[in-house]
KOLZADREN-351742 format. One record per residue (C-alpha): residue number from 1; residue in three letters; x, y, z. Coordinates in steps of 0.1 Angstrom, whole numbers. Each point is the difference from the previous one (the first is absolute). Example, Ala and Ser with C-alpha at 12.3 -4.5 7.8 and 13.67 -1.06 7.14 Angstrom:
2
<r><resi>1</resi><resn>ala</resn><X>123</X><Y>-45</Y><Z>78</Z></r>
<r><resi>2</resi><resn>ser</resn><X>14</X><Y>34</Y><Z>-7</Z></r>
//
This chain:
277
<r><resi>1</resi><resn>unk</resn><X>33</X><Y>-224</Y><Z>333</Z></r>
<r><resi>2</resi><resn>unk</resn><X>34</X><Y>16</Y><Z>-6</Z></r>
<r><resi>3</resi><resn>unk</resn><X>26</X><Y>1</Y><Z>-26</Z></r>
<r><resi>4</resi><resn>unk</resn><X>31</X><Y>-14</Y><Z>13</Z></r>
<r><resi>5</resi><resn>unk</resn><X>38</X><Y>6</Y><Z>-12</Z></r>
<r><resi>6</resi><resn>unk</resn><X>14</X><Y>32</Y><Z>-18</Z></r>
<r><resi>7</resi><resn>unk</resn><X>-28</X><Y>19</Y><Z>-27</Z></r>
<r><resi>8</resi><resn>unk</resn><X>24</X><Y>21</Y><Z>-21</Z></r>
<r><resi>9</resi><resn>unk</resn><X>-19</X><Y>26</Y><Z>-24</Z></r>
<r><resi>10</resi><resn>unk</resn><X>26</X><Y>11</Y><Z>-32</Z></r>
<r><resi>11</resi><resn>unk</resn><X>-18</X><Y>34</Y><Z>-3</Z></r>
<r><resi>12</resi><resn>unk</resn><X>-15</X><Y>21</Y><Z>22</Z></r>
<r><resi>13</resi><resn>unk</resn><X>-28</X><Y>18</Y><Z>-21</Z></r>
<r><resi>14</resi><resn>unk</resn><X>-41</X><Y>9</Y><Z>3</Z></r>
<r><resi>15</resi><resn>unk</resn><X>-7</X><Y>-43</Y><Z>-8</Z></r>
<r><resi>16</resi><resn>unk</resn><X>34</X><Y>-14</Y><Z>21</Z></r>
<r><resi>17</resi><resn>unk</resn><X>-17</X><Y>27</Y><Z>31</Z></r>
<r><resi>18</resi><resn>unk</resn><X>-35</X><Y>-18</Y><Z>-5</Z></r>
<r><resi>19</resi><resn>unk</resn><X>11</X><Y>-32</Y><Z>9</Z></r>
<r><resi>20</resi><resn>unk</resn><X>23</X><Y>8</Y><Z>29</Z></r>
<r><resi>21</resi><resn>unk</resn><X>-24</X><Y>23</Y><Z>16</Z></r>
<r><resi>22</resi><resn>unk</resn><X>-25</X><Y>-28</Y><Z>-3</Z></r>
<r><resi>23</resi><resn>unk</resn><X>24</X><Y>-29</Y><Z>13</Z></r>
<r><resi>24</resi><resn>unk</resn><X>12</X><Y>24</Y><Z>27</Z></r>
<r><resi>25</resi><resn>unk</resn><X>-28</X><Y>17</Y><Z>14</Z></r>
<r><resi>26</resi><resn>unk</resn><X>-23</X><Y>-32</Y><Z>-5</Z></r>
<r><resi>27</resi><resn>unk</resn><X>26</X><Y>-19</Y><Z>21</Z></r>
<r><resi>28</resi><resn>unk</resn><X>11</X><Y>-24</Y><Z>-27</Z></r>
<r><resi>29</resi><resn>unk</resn><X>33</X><Y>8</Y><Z>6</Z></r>
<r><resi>30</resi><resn>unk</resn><X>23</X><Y>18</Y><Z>22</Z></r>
<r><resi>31</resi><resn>unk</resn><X>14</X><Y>34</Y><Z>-12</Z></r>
<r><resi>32</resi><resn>unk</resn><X>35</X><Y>-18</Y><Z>9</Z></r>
<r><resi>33</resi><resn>unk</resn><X>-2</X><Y>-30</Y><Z>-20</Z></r>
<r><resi>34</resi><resn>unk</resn><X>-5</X><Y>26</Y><Z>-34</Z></r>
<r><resi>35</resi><resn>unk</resn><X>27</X><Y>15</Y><Z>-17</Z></r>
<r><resi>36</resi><resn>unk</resn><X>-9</X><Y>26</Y><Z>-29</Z></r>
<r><resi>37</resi><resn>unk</resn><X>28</X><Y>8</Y><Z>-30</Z></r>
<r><resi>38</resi><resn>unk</resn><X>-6</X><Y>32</Y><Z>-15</Z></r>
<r><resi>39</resi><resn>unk</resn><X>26</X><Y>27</Y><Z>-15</Z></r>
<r><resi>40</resi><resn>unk</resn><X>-14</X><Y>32</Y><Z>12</Z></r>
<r><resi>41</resi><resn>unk</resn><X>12</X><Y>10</Y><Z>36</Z></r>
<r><resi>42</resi><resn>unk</resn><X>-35</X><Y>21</Y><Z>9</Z></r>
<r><resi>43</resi><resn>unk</resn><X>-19</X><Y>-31</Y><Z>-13</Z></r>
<r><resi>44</resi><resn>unk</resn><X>16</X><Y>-25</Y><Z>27</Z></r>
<r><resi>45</resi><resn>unk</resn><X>1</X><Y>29</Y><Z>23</Z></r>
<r><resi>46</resi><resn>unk</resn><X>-38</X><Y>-1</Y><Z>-1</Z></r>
<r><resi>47</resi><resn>unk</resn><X>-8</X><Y>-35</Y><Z>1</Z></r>
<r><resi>48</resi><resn>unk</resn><X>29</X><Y>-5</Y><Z>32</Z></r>
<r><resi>49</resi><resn>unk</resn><X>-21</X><Y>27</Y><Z>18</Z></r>
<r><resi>50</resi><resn>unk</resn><X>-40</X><Y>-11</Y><Z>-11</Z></r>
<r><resi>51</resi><resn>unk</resn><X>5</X><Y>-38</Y><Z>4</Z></r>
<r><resi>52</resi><resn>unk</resn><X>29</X><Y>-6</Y><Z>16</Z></r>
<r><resi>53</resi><resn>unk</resn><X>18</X><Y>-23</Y><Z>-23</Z></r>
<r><resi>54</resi><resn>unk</resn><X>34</X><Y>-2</Y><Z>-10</Z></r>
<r><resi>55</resi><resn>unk</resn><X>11</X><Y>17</Y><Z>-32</Z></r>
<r><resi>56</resi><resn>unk</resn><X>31</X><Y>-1</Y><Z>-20</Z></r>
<r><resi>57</resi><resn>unk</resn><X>16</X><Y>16</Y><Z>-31</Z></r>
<r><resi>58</resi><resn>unk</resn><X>11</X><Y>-33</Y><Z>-17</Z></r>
<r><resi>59</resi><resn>unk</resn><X>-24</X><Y>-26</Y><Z>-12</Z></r>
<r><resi>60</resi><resn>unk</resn><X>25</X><Y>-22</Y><Z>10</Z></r>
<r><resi>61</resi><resn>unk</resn><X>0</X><Y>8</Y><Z>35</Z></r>
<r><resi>62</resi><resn>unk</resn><X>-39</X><Y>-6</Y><Z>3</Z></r>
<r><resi>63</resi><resn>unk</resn><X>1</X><Y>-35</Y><Z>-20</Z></r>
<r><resi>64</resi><resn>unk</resn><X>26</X><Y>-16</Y><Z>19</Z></r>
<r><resi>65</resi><resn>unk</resn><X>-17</X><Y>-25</Y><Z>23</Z></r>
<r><resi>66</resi><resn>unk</resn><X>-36</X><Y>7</Y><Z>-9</Z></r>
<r><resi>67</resi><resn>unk</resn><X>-27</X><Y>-31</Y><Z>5</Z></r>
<r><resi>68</resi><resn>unk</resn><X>-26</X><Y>21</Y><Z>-30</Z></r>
<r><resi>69</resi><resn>unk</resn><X>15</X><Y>29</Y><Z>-21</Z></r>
<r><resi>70</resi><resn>unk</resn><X>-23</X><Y>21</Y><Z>-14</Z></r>
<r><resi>71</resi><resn>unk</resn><X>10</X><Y>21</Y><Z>-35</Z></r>
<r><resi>72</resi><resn>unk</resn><X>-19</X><Y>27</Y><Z>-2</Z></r>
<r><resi>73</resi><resn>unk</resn><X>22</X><Y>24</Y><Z>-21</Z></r>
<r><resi>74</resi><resn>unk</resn><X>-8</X><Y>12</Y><Z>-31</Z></r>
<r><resi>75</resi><resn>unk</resn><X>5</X><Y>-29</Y><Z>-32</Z></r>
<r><resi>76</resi><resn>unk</resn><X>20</X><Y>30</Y><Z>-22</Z></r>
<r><resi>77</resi><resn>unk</resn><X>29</X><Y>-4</Y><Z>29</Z></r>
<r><resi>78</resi><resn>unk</resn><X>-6</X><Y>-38</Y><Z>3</Z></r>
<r><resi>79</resi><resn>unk</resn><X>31</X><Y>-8</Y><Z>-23</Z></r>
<r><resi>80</resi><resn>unk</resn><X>21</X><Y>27</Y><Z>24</Z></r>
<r><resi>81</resi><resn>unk</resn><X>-14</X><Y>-19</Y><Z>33</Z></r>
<r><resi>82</resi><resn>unk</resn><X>-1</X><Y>-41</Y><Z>-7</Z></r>
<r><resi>83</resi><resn>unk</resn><X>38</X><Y>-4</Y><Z>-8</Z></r>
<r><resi>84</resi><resn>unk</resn><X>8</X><Y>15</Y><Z>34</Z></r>
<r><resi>85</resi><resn>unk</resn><X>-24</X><Y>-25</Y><Z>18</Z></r>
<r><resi>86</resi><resn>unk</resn><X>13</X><Y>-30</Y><Z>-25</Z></r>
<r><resi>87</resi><resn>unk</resn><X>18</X><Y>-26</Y><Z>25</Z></r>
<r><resi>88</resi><resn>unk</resn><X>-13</X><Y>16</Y><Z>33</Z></r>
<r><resi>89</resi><resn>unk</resn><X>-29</X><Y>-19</Y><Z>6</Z></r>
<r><resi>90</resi><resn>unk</resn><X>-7</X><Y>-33</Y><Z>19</Z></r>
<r><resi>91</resi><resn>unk</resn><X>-18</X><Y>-30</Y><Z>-20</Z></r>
<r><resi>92</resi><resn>unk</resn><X>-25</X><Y>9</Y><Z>30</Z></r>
<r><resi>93</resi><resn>unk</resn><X>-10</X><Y>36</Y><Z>-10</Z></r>
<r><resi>94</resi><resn>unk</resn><X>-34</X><Y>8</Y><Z>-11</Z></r>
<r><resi>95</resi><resn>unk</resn><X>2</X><Y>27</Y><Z>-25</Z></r>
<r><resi>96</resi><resn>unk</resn><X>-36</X><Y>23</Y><Z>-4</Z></r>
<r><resi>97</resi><resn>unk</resn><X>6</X><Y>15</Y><Z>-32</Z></r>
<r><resi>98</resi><resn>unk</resn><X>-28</X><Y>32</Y><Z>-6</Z></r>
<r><resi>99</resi><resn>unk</resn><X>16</X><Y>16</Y><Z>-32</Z></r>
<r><resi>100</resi><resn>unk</resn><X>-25</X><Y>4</Y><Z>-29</Z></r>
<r><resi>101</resi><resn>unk</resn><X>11</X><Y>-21</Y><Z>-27</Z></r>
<r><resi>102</resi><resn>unk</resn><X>32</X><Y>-17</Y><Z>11</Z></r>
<r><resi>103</resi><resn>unk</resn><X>-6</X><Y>-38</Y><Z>-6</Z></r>
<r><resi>104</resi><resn>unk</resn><X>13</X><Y>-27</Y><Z>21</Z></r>
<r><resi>105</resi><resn>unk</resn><X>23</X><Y>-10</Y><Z>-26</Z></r>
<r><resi>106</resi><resn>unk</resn><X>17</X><Y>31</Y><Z>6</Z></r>
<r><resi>107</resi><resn>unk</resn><X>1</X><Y>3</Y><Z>37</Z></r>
<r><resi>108</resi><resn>unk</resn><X>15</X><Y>-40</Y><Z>-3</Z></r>
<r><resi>109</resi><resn>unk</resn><X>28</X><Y>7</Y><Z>-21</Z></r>
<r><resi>110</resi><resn>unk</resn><X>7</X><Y>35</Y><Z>16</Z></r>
<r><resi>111</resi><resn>unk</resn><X>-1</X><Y>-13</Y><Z>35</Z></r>
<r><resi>112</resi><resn>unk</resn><X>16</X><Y>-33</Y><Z>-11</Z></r>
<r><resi>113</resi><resn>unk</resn><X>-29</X><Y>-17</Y><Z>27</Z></r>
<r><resi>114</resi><resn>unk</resn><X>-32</X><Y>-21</Y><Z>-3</Z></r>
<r><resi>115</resi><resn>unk</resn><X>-21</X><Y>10</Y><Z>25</Z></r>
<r><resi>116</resi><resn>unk</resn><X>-21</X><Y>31</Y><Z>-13</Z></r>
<r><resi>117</resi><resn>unk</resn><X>-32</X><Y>16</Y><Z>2</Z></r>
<r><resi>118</resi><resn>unk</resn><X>-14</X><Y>23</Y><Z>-25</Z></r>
<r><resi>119</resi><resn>unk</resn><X>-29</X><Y>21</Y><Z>9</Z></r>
<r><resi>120</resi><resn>unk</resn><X>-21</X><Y>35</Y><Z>-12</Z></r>
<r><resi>121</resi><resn>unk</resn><X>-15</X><Y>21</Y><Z>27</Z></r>
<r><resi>122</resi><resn>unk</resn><X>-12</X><Y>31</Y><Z>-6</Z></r>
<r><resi>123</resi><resn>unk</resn><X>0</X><Y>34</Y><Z>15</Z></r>
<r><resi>124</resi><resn>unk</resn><X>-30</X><Y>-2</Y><Z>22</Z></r>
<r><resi>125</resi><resn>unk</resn><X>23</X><Y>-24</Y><Z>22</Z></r>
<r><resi>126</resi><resn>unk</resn><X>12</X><Y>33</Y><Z>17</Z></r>
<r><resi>127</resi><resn>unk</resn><X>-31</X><Y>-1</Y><Z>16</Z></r>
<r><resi>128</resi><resn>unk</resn><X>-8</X><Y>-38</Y><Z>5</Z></r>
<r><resi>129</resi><resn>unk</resn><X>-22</X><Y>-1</Y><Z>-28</Z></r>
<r><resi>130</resi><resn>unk</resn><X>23</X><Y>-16</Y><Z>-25</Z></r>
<r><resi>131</resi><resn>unk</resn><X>-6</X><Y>-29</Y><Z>-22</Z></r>
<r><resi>132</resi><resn>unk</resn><X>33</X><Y>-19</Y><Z>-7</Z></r>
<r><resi>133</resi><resn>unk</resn><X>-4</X><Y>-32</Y><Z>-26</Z></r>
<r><resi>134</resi><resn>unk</resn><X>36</X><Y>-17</Y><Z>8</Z></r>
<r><resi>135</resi><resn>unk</resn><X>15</X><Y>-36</Y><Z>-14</Z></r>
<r><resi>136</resi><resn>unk</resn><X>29</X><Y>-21</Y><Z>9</Z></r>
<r><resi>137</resi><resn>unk</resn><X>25</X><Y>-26</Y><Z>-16</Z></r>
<r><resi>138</resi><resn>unk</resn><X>1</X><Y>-32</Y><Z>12</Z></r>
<r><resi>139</resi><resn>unk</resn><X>26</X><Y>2</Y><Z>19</Z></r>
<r><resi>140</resi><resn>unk</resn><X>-23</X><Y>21</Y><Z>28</Z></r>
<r><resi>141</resi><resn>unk</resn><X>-10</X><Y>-21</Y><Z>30</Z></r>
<r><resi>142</resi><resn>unk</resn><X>-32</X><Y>-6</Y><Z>14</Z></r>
<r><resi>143</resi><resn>unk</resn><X>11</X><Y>23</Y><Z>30</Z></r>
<r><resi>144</resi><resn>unk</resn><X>13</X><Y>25</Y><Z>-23</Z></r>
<r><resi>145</resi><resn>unk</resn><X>-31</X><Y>8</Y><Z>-22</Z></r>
<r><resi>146</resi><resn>unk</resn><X>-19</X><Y>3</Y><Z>37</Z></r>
<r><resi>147</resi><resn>unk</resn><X>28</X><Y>27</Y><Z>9</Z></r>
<r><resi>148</resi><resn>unk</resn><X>-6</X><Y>17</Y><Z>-35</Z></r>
<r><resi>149</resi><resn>unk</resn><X>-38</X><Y>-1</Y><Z>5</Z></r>
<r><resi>150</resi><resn>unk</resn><X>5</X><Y>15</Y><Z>34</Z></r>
<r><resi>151</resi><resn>unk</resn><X>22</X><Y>26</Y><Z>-10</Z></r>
<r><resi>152</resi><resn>unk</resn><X>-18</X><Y>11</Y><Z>-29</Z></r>
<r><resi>153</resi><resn>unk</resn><X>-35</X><Y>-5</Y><Z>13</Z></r>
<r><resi>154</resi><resn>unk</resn><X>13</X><Y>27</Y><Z>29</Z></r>
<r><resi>155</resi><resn>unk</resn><X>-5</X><Y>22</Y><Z>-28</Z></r>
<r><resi>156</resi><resn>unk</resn><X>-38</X><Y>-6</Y><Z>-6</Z></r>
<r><resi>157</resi><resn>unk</resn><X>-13</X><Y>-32</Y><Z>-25</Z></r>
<r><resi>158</resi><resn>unk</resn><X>26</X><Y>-23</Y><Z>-17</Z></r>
<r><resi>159</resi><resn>unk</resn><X>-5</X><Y>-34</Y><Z>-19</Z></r>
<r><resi>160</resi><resn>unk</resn><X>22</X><Y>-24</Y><Z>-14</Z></r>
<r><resi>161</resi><resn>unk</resn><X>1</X><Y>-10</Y><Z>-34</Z></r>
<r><resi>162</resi><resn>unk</resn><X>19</X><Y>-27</Y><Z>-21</Z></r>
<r><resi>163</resi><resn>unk</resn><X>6</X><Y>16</Y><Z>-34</Z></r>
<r><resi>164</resi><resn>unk</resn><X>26</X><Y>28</Y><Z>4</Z></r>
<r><resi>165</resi><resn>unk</resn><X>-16</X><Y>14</Y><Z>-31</Z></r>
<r><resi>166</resi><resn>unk</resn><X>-29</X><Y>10</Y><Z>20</Z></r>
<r><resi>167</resi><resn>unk</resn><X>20</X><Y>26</Y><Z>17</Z></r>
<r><resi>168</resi><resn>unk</resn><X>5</X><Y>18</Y><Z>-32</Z></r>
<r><resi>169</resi><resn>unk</resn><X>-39</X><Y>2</Y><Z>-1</Z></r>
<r><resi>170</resi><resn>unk</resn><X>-6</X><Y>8</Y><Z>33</Z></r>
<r><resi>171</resi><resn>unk</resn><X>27</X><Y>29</Y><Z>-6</Z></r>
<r><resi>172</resi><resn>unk</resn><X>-26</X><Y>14</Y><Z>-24</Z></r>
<r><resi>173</resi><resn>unk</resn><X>-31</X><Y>-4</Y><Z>22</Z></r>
<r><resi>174</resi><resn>unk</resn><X>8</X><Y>5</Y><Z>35</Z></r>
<r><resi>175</resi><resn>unk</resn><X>37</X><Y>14</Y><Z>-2</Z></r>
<r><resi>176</resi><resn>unk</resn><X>-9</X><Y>26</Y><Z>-25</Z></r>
<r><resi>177</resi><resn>unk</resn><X>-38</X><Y>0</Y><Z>14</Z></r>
<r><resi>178</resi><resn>unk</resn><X>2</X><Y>29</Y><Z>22</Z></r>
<r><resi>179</resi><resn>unk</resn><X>14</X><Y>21</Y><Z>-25</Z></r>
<r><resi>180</resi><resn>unk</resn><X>-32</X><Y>-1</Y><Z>-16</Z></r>
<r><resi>181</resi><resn>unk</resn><X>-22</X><Y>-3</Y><Z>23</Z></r>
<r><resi>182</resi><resn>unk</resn><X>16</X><Y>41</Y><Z>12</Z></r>
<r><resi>183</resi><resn>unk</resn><X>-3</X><Y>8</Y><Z>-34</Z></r>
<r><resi>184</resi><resn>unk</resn><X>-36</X><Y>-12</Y><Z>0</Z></r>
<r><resi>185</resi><resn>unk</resn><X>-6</X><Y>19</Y><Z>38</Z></r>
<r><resi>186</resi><resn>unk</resn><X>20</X><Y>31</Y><Z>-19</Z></r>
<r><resi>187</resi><resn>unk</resn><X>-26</X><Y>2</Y><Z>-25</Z></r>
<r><resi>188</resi><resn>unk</resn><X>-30</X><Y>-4</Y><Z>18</Z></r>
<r><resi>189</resi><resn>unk</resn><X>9</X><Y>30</Y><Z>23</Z></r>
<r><resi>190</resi><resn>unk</resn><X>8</X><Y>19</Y><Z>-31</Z></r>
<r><resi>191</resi><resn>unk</resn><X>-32</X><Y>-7</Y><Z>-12</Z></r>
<r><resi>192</resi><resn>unk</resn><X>-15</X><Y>13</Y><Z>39</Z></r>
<r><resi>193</resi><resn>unk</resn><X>19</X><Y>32</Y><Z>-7</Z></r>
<r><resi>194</resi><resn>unk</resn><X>-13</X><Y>1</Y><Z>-36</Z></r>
<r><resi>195</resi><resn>unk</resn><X>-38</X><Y>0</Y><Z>14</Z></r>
<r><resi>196</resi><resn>unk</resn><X>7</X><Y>25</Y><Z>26</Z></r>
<r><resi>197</resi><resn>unk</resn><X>9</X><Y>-17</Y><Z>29</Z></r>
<r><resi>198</resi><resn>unk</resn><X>34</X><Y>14</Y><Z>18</Z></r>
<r><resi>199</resi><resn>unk</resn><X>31</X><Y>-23</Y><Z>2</Z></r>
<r><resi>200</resi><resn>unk</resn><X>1</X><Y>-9</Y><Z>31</Z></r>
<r><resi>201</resi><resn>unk</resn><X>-39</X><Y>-9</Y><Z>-1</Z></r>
<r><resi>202</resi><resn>unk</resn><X>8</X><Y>-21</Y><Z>-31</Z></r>
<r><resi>203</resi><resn>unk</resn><X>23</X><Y>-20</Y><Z>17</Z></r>
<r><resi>204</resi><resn>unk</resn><X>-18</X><Y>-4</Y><Z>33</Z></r>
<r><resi>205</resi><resn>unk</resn><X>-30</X><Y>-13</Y><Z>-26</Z></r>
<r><resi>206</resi><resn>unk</resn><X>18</X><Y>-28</Y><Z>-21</Z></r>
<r><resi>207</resi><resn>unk</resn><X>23</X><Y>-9</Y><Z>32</Z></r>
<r><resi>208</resi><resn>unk</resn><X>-29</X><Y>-7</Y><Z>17</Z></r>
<r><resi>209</resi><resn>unk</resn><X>-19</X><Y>-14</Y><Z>-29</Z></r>
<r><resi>210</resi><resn>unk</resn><X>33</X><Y>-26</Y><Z>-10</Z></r>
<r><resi>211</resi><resn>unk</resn><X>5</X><Y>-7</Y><Z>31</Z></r>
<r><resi>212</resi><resn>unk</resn><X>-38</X><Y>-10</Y><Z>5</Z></r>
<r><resi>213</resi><resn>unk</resn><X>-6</X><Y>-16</Y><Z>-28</Z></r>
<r><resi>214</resi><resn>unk</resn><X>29</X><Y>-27</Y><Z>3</Z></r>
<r><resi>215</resi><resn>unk</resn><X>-13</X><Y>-11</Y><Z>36</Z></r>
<r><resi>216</resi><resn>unk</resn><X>-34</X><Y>-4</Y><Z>-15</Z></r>
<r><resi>217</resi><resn>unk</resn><X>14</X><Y>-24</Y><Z>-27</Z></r>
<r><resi>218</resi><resn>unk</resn><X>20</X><Y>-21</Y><Z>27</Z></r>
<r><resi>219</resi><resn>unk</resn><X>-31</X><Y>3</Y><Z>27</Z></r>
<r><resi>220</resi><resn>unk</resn><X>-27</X><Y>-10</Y><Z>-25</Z></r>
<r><resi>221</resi><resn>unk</resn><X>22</X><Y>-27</Y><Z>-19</Z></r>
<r><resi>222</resi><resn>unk</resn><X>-14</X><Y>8</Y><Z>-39</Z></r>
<r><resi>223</resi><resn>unk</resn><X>13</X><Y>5</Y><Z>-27</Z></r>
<r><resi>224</resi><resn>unk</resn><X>9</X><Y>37</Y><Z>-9</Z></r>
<r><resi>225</resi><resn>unk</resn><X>-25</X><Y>-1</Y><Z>-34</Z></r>
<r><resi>226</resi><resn>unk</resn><X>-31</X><Y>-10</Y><Z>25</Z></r>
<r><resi>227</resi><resn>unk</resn><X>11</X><Y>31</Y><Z>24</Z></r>
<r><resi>228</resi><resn>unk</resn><X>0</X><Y>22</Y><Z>-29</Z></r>
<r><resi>229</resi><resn>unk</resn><X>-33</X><Y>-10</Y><Z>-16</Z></r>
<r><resi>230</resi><resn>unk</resn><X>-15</X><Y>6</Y><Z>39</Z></r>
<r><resi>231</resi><resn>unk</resn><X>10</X><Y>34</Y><Z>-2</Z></r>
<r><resi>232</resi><resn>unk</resn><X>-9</X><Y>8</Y><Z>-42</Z></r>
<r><resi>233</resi><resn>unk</resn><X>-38</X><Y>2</Y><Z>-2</Z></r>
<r><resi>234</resi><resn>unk</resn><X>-13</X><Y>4</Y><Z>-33</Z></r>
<r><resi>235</resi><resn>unk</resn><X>-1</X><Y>36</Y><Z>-17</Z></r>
<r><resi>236</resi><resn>unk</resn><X>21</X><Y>9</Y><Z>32</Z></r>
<r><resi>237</resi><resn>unk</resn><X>32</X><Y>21</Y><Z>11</Z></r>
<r><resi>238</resi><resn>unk</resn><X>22</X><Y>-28</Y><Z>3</Z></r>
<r><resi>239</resi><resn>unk</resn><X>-9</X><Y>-13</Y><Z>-36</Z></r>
<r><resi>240</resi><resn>unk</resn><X>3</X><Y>28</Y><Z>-21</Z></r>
<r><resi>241</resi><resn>unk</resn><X>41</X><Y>3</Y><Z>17</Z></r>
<r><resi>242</resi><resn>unk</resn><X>4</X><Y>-33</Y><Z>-7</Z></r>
<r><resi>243</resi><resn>unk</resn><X>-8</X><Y>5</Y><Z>-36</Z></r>
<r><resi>244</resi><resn>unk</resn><X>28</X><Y>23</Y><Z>-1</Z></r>
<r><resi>245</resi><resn>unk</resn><X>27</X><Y>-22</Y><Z>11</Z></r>
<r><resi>246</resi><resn>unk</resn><X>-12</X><Y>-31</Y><Z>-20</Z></r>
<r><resi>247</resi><resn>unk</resn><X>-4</X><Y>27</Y><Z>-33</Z></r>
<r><resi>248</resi><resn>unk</resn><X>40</X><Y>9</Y><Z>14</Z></r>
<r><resi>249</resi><resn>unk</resn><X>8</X><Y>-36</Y><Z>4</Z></r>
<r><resi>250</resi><resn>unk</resn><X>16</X><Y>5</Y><Z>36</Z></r>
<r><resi>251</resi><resn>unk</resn><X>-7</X><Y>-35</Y><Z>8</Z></r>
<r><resi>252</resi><resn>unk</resn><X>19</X><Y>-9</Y><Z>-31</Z></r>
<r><resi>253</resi><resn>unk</resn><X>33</X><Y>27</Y><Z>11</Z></r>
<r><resi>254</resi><resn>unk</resn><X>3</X><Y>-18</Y><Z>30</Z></r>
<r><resi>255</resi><resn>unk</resn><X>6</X><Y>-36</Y><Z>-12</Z></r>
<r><resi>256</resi><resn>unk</resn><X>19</X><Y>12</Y><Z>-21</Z></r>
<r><resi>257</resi><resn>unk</resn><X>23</X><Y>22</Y><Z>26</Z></r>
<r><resi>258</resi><resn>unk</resn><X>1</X><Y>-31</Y><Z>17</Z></r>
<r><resi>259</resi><resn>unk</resn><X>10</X><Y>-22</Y><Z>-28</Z></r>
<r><resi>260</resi><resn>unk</resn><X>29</X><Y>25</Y><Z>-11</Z></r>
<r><resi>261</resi><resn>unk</resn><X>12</X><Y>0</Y><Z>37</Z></r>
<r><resi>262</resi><resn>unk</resn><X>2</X><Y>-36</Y><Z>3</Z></r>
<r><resi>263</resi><resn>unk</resn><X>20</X><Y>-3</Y><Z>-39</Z></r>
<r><resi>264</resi><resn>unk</resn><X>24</X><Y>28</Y><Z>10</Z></r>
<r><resi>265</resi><resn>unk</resn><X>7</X><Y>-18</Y><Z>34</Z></r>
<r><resi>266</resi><resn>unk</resn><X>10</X><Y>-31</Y><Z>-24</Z></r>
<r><resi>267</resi><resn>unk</resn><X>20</X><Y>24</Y><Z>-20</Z></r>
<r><resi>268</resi><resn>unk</resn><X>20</X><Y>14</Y><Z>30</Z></r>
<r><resi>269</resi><resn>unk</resn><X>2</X><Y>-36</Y><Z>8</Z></r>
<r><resi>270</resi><resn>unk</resn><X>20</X><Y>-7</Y><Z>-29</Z></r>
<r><resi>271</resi><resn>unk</resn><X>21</X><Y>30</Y><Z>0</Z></r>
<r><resi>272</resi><resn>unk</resn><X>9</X><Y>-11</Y><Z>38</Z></r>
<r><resi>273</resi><resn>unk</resn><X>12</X><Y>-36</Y><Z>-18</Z></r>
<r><resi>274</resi><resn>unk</resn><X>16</X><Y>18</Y><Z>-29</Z></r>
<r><resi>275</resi><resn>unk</resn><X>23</X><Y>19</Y><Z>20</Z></r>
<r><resi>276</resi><resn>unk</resn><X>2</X><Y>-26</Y><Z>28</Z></r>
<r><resi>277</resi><resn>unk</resn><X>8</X><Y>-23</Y><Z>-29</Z></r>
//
């Protein structure tokens, strides 16, 4: 199935090239229906010449006549970008919002239009392993939240929620996820180098391990505490680390990190409405 009508991205960046490449090279779309907005010259130079869409200088010039127009700039410039889109758009457009923080409230009275989805990928999107948790107002067809699923799925998993408050608390477990699951793969080659292993055999080892130890989950189906008990035998290796990071409350730090994501995604939320407002 293809996308039909103009896709117009408003910012060209690393998340606005994970979609495109996705849409484009999975046949979704035609490089010639998308048109990509972005202010730097080498920026559209590159994505003209990789994917052979149409680029232009003026955000303007890419919204005008789009079917879905995808913001993916950053939300410090959004009260710099919305007026010049205010009035452009047809009743018709689907909007794909993917700014952290920036309610629908916002994007409605910025935009002056109903139809408008909000959604939070993350960065493993770049390589069609994202997970994007996206809601829409009422105002979004039937048809229209299959085109959003489609567009973001292209990206790796997606799923639709009704409370847009859950995007602020998916911004703090799988938007800001992969920030700490690097630091986590950081410290665990550290800790290779530590006990006298070089780098780049640290690395190879918890790639490999990671990597091995999240298809086991998915393959065998059980929870992560019965995996971890099959590996910890009493008086063993595996216990006396765990010790450590129960005695250094890691398990603790991360709900935590998670929970202070997903409250300052609600502040930037507010701060978005305060100076929309």
């Amino acid at each position: 199935m293809q996308l039909s009508g103009k896709i117009a991205f408003i910012g060209g960046g690393a998340m606005a090239e994970a979609i495109l490449k996705r849409l484009v090279l999975g046949g979704l779309a035609q490089p010639e229906q998308v048109a990509v907005a972005d202010p730097v010259p080498a920026r559209r130079d590159y994505l003209r010449t990789e994917y052979g869409v149409g680029v232009e200088a003026e955000n303007s010039a890419a919204a005008t006549g789009a079917s879905i127009l995808i913001l993916a700039v950053k939300p410090q410039v959004l009260d710099k970008v919305l007026p010049g889109l205010a009035g452009l758009l047809q009743p018709e457009t689907l909007v794909i919002s993917i700014m952290a923080g920036v309610r629908i409230s916002s994007l409605r009275r910025g935009l002056s239009h109903e139809r408008i989805v909000r959604s939070m990928p993350n960065t493993p999107a770049q390589v069609g392993k994202g997970m994007t948790v996206w809601t829409a107002t009422s105002a979004v067809t039937a048809d229209d939240k299959g085109q959003a699923q489609m567009i973001l799925e292209a990206m790796g998993d997606a799923f639709f929620v009704d409370d847009e408050h859950a995007i602020d608390l998916a911004t703090g477990l799988s938007g800001s996820g992969p920030g700490f699951v690097f630091l986590l793969i950081e410290g665990l080659i550290d800790a290779g180098v530590h006990i006298g292993f070089s780098r780049a055999q640290a690395e190879r080892m918890v790639l490999q391990t990671i990597e091995g130890s999240l298809a086991l989950m998915r393959e065998s189906n059980l929870h992560p505490a019965d995996l971890r008990n099959r590996v910890t035998s009493p008086g063993g290796t595996t216990a006396a680390g765990s010790l450590i990071l129960e005695q250094r409350s890691v398990r603790a730090a991360l709900i935590e990190a998670v929970a202070a994501a997903a409250a300052r995604s609600e502040e930037l939320g507010d701060l978005s409405e305060a100076t929309d407002g």
